[in-house]
C-alpha positions as CSV (number, residue, x, y, z in Angstrom):
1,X,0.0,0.0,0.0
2,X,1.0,3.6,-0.7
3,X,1.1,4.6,3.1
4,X,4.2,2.2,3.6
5,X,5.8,4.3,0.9
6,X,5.5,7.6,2.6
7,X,6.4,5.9,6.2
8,X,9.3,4.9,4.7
9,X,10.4,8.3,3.2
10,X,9.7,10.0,6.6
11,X,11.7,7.5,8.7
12,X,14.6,8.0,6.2
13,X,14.5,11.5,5.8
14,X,17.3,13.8,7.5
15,X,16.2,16.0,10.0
16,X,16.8,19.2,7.8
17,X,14.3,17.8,5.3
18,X,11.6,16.8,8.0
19,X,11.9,20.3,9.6
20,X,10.8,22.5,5.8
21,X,8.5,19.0,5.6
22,X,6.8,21.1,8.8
23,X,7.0,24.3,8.0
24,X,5.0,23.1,4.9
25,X,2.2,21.9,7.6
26,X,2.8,18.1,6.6
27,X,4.6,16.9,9.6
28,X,1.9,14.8,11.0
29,X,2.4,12.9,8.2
30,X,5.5,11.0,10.2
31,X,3.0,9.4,12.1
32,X,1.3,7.3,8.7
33,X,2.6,3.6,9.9
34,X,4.8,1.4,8.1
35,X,2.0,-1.1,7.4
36,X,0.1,-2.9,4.1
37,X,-3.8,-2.6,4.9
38,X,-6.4,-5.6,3.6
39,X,-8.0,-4.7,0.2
40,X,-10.8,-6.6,1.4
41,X,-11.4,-3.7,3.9
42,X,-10.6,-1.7,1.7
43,X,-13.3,-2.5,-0.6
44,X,-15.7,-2.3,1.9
45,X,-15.0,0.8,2.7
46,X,-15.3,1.6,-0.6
47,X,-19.0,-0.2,-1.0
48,X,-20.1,1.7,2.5
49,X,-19.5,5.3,1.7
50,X,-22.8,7.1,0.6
51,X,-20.4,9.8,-2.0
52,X,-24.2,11.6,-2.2
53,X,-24.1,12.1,1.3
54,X,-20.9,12.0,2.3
55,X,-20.8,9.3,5.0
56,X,-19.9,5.9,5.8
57,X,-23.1,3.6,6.3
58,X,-21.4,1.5,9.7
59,X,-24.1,-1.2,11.0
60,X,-24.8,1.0,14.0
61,X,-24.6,4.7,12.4
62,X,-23.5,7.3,9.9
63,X,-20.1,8.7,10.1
64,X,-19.8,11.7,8.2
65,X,-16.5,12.3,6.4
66,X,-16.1,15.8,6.9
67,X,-13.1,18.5,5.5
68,X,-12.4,19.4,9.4
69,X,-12.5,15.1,10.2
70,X,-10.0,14.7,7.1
71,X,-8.2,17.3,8.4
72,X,-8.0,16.4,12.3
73,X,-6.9,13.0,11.0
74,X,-3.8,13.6,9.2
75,X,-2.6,16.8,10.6
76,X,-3.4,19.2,7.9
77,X,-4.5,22.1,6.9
78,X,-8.6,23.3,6.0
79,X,-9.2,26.4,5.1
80,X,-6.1,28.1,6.6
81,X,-6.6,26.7,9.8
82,X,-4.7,24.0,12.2
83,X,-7.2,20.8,12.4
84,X,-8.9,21.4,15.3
85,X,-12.2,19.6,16.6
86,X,-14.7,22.1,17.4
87,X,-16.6,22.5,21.0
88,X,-20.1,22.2,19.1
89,X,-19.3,19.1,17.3
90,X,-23.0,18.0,17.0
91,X,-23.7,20.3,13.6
92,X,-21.0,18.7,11.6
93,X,-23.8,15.5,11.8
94,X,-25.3,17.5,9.0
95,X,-22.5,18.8,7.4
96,X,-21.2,16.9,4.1
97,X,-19.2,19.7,2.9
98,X,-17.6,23.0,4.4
99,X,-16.7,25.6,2.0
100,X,-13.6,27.5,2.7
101,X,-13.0,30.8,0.6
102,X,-12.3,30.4,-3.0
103,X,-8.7,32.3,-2.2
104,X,-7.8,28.6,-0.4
105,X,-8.9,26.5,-2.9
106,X,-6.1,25.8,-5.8
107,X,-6.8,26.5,-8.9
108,X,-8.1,22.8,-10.8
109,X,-5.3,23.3,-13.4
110,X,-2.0,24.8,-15.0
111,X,-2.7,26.9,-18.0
112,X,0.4,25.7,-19.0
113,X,0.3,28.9,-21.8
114,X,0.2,31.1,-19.2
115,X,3.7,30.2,-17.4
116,X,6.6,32.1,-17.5
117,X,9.3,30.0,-19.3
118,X,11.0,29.0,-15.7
119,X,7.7,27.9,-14.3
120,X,7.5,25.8,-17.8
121,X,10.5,24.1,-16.7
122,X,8.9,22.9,-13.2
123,X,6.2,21.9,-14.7
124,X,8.1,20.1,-17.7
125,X,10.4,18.2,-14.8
126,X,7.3,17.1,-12.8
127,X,5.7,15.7,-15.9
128,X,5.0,12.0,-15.6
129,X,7.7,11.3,-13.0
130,X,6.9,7.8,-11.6
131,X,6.4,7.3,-7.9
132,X,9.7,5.2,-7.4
133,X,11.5,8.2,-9.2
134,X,9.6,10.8,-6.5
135,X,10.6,8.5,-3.6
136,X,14.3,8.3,-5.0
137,X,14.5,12.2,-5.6
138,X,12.5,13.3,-1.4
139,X,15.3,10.9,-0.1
140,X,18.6,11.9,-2.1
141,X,18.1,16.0,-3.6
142,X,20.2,18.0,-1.5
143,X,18.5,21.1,0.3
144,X,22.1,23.1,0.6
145,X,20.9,26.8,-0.6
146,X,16.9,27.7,-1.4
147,X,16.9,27.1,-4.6
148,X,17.5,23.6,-3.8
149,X,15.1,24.0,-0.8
150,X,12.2,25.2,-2.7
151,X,12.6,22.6,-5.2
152,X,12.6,20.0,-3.0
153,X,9.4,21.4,-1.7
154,X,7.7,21.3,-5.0
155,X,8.7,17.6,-5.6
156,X,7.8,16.5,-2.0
157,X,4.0,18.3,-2.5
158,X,3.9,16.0,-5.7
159,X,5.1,12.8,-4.2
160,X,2.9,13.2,-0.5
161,X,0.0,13.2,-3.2
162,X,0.8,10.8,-5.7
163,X,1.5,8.7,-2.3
164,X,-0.9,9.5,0.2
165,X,-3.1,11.8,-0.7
166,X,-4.8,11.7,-4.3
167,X,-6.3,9.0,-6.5
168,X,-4.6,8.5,-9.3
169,X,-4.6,5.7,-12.9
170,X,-1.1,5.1,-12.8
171,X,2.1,5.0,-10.8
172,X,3.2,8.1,-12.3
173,X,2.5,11.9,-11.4
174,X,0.0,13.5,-13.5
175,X,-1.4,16.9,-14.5
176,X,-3.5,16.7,-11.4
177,X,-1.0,16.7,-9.1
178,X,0.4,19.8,-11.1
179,X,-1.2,23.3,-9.1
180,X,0.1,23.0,-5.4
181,X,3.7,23.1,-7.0
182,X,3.5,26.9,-7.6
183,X,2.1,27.3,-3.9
184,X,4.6,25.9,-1.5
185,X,5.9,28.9,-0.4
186,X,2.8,29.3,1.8
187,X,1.8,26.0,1.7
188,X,0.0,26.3,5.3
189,X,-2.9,28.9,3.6
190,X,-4.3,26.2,1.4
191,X,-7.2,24.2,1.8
192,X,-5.5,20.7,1.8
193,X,-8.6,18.8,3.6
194,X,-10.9,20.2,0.8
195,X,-8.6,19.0,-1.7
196,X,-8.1,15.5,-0.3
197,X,-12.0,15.2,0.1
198,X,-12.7,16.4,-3.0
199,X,-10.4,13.4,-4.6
200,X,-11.7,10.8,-2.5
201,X,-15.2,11.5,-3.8
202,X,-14.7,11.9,-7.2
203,X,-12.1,8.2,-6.9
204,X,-14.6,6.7,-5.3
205,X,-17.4,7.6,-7.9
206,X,-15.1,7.0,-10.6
207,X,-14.6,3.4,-8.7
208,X,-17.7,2.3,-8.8
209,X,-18.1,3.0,-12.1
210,X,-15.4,0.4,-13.4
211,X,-12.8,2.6,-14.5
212,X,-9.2,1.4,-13.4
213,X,-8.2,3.6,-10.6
214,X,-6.2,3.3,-7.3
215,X,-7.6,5.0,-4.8
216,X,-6.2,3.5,-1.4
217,X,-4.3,6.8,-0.2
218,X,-7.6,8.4,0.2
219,X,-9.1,5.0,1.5
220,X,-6.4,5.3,4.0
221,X,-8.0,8.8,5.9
222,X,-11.4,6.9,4.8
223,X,-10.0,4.0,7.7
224,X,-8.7,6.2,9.9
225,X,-11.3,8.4,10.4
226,X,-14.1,5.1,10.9
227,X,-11.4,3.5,13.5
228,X,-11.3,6.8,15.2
229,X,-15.2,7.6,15.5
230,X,-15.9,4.1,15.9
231,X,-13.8,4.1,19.0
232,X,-14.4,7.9,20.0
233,X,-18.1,8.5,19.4
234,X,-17.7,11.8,20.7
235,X,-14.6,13.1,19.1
236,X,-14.6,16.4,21.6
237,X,-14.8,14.3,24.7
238,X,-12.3,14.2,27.9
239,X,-11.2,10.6,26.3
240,X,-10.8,11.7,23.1
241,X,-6.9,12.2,21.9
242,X,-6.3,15.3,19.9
243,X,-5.6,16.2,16.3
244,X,-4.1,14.6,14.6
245,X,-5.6,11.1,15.1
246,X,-2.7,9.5,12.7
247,X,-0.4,10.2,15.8
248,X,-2.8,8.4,18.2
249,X,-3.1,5.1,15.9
250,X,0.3,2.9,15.8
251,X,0.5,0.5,13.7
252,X,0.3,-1.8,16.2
253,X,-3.2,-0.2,17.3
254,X,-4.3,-0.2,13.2
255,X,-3.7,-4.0,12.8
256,X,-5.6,-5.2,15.8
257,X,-8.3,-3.2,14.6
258,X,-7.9,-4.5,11.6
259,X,-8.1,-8.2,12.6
260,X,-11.0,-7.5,15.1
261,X,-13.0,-6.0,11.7
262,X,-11.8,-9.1,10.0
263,X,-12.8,-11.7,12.5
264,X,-15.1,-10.3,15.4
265,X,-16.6,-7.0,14.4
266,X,-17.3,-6.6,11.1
267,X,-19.8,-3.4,11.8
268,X,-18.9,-2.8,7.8
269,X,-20.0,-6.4,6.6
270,X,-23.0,-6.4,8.3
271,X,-23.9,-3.4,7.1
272,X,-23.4,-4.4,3.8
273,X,-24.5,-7.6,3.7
274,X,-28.6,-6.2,4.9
């Protein structure tokens, strides 16, 4: 699974890398365990989420999978804002969608006509890179002087994606991945939970309807958020561990769960089996 990949980088990564890593608002990320996850789960996963509505059908309630949920799980950023849980959790029951102002949202493409002929040469050098290339290229650029600093920014913003974050056809980086490259010099202002939402909704949909697709990155939050809710119905109460849940769940923690899905549980398969 994808998440091992990016587990990997951050356990390799020196510790001047995994400092601008959090100054870019993705150190939670560190926490994603070194683990390979069931596809069976997976899929159910998959078959329980209600994209109209935005939730996961369990056999005992609706989770709602929520921009502020997406972003309290992994650490990053909605709207501008730290994830935070708020104190009058109740009305995000209702709430499929928060909408964040338009000037956090990334644009949905490059107009590559429009670039200056140095941003054409980002772009051109982040053009189909494959995944094993990205990985290669996080662990071994040097960050000696900004130049090399920002673009090891821009290729890390392309490979937490391509690994974690966004669905994708093939193992290679592709023109979606391409707009947060020209914004990771204030990489904390943008909407990132909106983003990843928005992804696993349209992967999802585009899933189900039989096109070849890979969408376990943004299964993964999918997972962490029905573990967490499952096991803190009240996400704002004195039991509850903070933001971001990744750091709560070892992998240790993940597996059991897993197995206890697999074997005793299986709140998902019951649901979907009715």
């Amino acid at each position: 699974m994808v998440t091992k990949t990016i587990a990997t980088v951050f356990k390799n990564m020196n510790q001047e890398k995994k400092d601008i890593v959090e100054e870019m608002g993705f150190g939670s990320l560190a926490h994603v365990p070194e683990m390979n996850v069931s596809h069976a789960l997976l899929r159910e996963l998959i078959d329980c989420y209600d994209e109209y509505h935005g939730c996961l059908k369990t056999l005992h309630e609706k989770i709602y999978i929520t921009p502020v949920k997406v972003a309290a799980a992994l650490g990053i950023n909605h709207g501008g804002e730290p994830a935070k849980i708020p104190q009058d959790f109740c009305r995000l029951r209702t709430e499929v969608l928060i909408a964040a102002d338009d000037g956090n949202r990334f644009p949905k493409k490059v107009d590559y006509r429009k670039l200056n002929e140095e941003d054409k040469a980002i772009f051109e050098g982040l053009k189909c890179v494959m995944l094993a290339t990205l990985t290669k290229s996080v662990l071994n650029m040097s960050v000696e002087g900004e130049e090399n600093r920002q673009k090891f920014r821009r290729t890390f913003v392309v490979f937490v994606q391509k690994c974690l974050l966004l669905r994708a056809t093939v193992s290679m980086a592709s023109a979606i991945h391409k707009p947060p490259i020209f914004c990771v010099d204030n990489a904390r202002q943008w909407d990132w939970a909106n983003y990843v939402l928005s992804f696993l909704w349209n992967g999802i949909e585009n899933k189900r309807k039989g096109k070849k697709q890979s969408v376990e990155g943004c299964v993964f939050v999918l997972m962490l958020i029905y573990f967490h809710e499952t096991k803190f119905p009240r996400l704002d109460g004195l039991d509850a561990p903070p933001a971001p849940w990744v750091a709560y769940w070892t992998e240790k923690m993940m597996l059991d769960q897993i197995f206890e899905e697999a074997t005793d549980t299986m709140m998902l398969l019951k649901y979907s089996a009715n």
